[in-house]
C-alpha positions in Angstrom: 7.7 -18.7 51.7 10.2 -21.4 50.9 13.3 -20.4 48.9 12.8 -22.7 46.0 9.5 -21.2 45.7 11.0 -17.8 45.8 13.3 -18.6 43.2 10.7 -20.0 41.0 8.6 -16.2 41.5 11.7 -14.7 40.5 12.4 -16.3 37.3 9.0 -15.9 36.5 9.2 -12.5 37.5 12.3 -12.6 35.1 11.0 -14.2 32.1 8.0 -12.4 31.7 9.7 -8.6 32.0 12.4 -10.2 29.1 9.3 -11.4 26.8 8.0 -7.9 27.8 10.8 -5.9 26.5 11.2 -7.7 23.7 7.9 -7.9 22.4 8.0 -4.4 22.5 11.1 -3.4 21.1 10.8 -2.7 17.3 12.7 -5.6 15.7 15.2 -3.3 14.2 16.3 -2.5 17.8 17.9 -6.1 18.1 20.1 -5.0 15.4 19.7 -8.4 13.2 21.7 -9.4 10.5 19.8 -9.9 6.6 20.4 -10.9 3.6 23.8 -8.5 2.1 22.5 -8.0 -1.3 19.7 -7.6 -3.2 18.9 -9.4 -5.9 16.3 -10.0 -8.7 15.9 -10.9 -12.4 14.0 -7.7 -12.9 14.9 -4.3 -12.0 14.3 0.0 -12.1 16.8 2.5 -12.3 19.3 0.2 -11.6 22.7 0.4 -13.9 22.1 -1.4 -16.9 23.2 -5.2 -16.5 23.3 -4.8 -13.3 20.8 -7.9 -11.0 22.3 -7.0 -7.3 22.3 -4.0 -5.1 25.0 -4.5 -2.1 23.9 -3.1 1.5 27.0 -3.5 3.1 29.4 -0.7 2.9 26.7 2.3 2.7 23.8 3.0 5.4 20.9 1.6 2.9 16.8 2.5 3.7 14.9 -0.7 1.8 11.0 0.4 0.9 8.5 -2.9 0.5 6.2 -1.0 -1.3 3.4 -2.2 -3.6 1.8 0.1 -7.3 -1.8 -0.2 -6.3 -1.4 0.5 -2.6 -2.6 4.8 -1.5 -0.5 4.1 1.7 3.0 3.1 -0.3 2.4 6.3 -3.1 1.9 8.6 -0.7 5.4 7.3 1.5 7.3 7.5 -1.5 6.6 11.0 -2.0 8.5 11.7 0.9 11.1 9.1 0.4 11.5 11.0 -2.7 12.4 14.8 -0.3 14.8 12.3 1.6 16.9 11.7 -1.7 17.5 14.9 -2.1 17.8 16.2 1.7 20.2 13.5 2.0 22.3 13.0 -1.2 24.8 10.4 -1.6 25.1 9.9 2.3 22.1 7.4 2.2 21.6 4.3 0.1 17.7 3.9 -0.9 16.5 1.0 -2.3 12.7 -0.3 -3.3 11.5 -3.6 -3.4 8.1 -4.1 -5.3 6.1 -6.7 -3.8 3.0 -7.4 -6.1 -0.6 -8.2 -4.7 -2.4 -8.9 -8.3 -0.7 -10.4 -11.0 -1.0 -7.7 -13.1 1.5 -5.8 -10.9 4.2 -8.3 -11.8 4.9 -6.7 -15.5 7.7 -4.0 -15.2 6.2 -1.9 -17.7 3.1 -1.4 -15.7 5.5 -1.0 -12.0 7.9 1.4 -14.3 5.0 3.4 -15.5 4.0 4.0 -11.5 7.6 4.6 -10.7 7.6 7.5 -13.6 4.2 9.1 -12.8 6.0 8.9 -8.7 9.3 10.8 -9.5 10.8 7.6 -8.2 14.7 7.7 -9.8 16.1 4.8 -7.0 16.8 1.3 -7.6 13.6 -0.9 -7.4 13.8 -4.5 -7.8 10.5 -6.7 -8.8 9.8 -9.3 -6.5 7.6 -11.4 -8.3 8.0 -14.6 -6.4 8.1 -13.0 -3.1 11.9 -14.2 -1.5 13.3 -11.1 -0.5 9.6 -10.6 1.3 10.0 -13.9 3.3 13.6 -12.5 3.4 13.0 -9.2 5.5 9.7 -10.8 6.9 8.1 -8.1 5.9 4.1 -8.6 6.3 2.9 -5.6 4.9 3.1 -2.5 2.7 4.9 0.0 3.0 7.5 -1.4 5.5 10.8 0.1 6.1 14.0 -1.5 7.4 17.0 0.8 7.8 20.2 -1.4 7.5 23.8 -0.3 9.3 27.2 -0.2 6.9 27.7 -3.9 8.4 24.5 -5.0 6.4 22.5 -4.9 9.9 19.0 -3.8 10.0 19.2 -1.4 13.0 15.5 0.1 12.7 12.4 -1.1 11.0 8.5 0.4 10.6 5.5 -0.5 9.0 3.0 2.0 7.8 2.9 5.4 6.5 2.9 8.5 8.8 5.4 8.9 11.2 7.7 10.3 8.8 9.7 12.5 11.5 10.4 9.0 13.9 11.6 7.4 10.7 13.9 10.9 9.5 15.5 10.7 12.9 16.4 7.0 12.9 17.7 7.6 9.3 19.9 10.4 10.9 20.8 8.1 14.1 21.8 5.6 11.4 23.9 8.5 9.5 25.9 9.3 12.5 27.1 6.2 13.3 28.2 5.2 10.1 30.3 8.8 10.4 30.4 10.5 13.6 32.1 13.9 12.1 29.5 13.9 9.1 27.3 17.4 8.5 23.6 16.5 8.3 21.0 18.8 6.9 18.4 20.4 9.2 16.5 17.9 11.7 13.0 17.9 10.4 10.6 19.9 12.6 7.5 18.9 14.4 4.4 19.8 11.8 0.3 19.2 11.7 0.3 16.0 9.7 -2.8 16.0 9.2 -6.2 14.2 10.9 -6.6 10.1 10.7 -10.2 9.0 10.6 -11.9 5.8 10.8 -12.2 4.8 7.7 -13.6 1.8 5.4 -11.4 -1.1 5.2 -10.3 -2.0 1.4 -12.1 -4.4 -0.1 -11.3 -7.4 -2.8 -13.4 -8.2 -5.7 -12.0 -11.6 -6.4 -13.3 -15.0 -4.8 -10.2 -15.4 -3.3 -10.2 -12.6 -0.4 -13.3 -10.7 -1.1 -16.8 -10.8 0.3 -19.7 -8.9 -1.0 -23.3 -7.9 0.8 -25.5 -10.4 -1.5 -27.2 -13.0 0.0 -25.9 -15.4 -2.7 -22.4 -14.1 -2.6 -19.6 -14.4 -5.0 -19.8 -18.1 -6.4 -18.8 -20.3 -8.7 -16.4 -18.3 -11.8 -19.2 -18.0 -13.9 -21.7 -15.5 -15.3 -24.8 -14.6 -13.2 -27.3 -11.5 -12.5 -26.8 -10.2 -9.0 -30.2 -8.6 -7.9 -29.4 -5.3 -6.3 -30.1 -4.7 -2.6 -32.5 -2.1 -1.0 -29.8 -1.2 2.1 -26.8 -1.4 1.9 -24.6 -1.7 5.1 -21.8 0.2 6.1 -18.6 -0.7 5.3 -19.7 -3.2 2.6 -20.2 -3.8 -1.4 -23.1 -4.9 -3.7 -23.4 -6.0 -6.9 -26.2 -5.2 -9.1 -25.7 -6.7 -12.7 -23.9 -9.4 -14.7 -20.2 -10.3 -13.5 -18.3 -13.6 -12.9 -16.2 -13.8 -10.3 -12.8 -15.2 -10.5 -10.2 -15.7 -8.1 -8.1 -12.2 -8.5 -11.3 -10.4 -9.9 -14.7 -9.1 -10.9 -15.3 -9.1 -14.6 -18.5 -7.2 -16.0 -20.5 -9.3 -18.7 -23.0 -6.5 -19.6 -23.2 -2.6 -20.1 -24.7 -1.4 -16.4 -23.2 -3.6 -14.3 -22.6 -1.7 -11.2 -21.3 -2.1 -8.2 -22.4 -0.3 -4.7 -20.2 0.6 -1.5 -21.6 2.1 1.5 -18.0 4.0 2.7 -16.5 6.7 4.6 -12.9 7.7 3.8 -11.0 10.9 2.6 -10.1 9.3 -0.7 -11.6 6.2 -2.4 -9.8 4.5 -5.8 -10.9 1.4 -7.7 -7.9 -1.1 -9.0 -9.7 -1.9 -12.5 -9.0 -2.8 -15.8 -10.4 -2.6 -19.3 -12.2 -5.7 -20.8 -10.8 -4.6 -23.8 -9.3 -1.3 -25.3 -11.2 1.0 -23.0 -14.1 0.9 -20.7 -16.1 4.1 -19.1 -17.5 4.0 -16.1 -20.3 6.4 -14.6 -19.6 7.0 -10.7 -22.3 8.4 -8.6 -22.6 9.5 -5.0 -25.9 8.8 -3.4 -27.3 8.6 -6.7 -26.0 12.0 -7.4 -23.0 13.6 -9.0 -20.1 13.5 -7.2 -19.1 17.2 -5.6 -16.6 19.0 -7.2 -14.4 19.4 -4.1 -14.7 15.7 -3.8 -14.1 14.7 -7.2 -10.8 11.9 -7.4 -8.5 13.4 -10.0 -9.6 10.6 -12.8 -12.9 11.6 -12.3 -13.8 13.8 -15.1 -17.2 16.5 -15.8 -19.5 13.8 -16.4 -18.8 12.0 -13.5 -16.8 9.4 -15.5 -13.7 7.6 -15.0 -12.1 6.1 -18.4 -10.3 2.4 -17.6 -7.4 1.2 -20.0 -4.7 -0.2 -18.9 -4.5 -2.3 -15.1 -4.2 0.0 -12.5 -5.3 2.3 -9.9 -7.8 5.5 -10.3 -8.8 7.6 -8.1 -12.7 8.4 -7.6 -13.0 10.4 -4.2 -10.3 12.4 -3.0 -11.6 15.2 0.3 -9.0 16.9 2.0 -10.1 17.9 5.2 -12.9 15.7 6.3 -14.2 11.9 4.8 -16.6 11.9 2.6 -19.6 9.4 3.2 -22.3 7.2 2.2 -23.0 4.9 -1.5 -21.0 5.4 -4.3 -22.1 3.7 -7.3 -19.7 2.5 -10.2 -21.4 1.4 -13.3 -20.1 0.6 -16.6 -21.5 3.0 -19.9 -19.1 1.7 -22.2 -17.2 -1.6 -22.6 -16.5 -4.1 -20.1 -14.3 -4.0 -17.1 -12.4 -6.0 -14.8 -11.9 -4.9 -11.2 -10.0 -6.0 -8.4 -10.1 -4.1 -5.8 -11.0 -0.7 -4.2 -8.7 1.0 -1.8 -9.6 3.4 0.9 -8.0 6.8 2.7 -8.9 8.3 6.1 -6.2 11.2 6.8 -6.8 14.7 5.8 -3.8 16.5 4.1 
């Protein structure tokens, strides 16, 4: 072989096992600098007055989190057993990135943050710069930034709470080599992760539904209901219009039909009006006790008010299966959305 030609296998050779590394390095690793300071017109539990949260100077953890997501409550819970593991030491910060634009009124995000024991800076970011900022694609998403305002670790996802504890700590020690950390979290059963229905979208925008004449034009119409329904999709069966963020009901028994399997199932839905009830069936049946979501109440009813997520199905060992039925008994409804589980507790 020629030498130029054994040059040119070499840089190949070269340039692919870079874009190898790289590709698989978590972009935290490449310790990149971002934006110093947080800012927004709208915060929580930030001082009053206050539109700016500085990540320079303090080791910092910054949540992308979103009110209607299972995956982001269920992280912050933990986040939460962080703040107080780790005191003052570590800087937290939250950054609310809305999906609906119901999610972009405070009151509704503050009334999450309440019901979450959340008590650390969260910062509304209703037009979605700090998002483009961090790149962060979806929720939650953490990025662990350095006392030089360097993000030094990033993950996406919830689960994996010890790898993210550890870089936390990592993080900790750098900033101050002589400083006393509490106990190193210990290996534990986290739980079973099971393949599990997708969420799906009610609105025209994102969401698809299993009748032939789909979601249409934003107007009024009776969907016929469908004999089988298959897996891993939703039906209509009654008056709605669609619109682009939403379904909105137009009579008393519209329902709506989705062939699942997940541990915990939870509709993003809003009253018409003041309040609207909705009957929830599984396979035509009540819904089992042990399976019971905890806004589902004796009658197998969930009561909508206010925009927002309830939960319908929540199993804590093994998914639960087949068609649940949502119907409305009382006033009119809006939905957007219905958001899926799969890991046991």
């Amino acid at each position: 072989m020629k030498r130029s030609s054994v040059l040119a296998v070499t840089a190949i050779i070269i340039i692919t096992f870079i874009f190898v590394v790289s590709s698989i390095l978590p972009s935290g690793s490449k310790n990149e600098k971002i934006k110093a300071v947080l800012t927004g017109k709208e915060w929580l539990n930030l001082e009053f007055g206050s539109d700016r949260l500085e990540l320079k100077g303090k080791t910092t953890l910054v949540v992308f989190w979103n009110c209607s997501s299972v995956a982001s409550r269920k992280t912050i819970k933990k986040i939460n057993e962080w703040k107080e593991k780790y005191g003052a030491a570590l800087q937290f910060a939250g950054v609310h990135s809305p999906e609906f634009a119901f999610e972009k009124n405070a009151g509704i995000v503050g009334k999450v943050t309440e019901e979450l024991k959340l008590k650390w800076p969260v910062v509304l970011d209703n037009t979605g710069v700090l998002k483009q900022s961090f790149n962060a694609k979806t929720v939650p998403s953490f990025y662990i930034i350095d006392k030089g305002g360097r993000k030094v670790f990033f993950h996406s996802g919830d689960g994996e709470y010890e790898l993210l504890e550890n870089a936390l700590r990592e993080a900790l020690k750098k900033a101050n080599p002589s400083a006393v950390l509490p106990e190193a979290p210990k290996s534990s059963f986290a739980g079973i992760c099971f393949v599990s229905t997708p969420d799906f979208y009610c609105g025209s925008a994102a969401g698809k539904i299993a009748n032939r004449e789909g979601l249409g034009a934003e107007k009024f119409r009776n969907y016929k209901g469908i004999k089988e329904i298959p897996e891993n999709s939703l039906a209509l069966n009654g008056k709605f219009k669609p619109t682009r963020e939403y379904l909105e009901s137009g009579a008393q028994g519209a329902g709506l039909l989705l062939n699942f399997t997940a541990t915990e199932v939870n509709i993003v839905a809003e009253a018409g009006k003041s309040e609207a009830v909705l009957e929830v069936l599984l396979d035509g049946a009540p819904v089992p006790e042990a399976s019971k979501g905890k806004n589902l109440d004796e009658k197998n009813q969930v009561k909508i008010k206010g925009a927002g997520m309830y939960q319908l199905i929540k199993n804590k060992k093994k998914p639960a299966k087949g068609v649940l039925s949502v119907r409305n008994v009382k006033g009119d409804y809006r939905v957007y959305a219905f958001r899926f589980y799969g890991c046991s507790e």
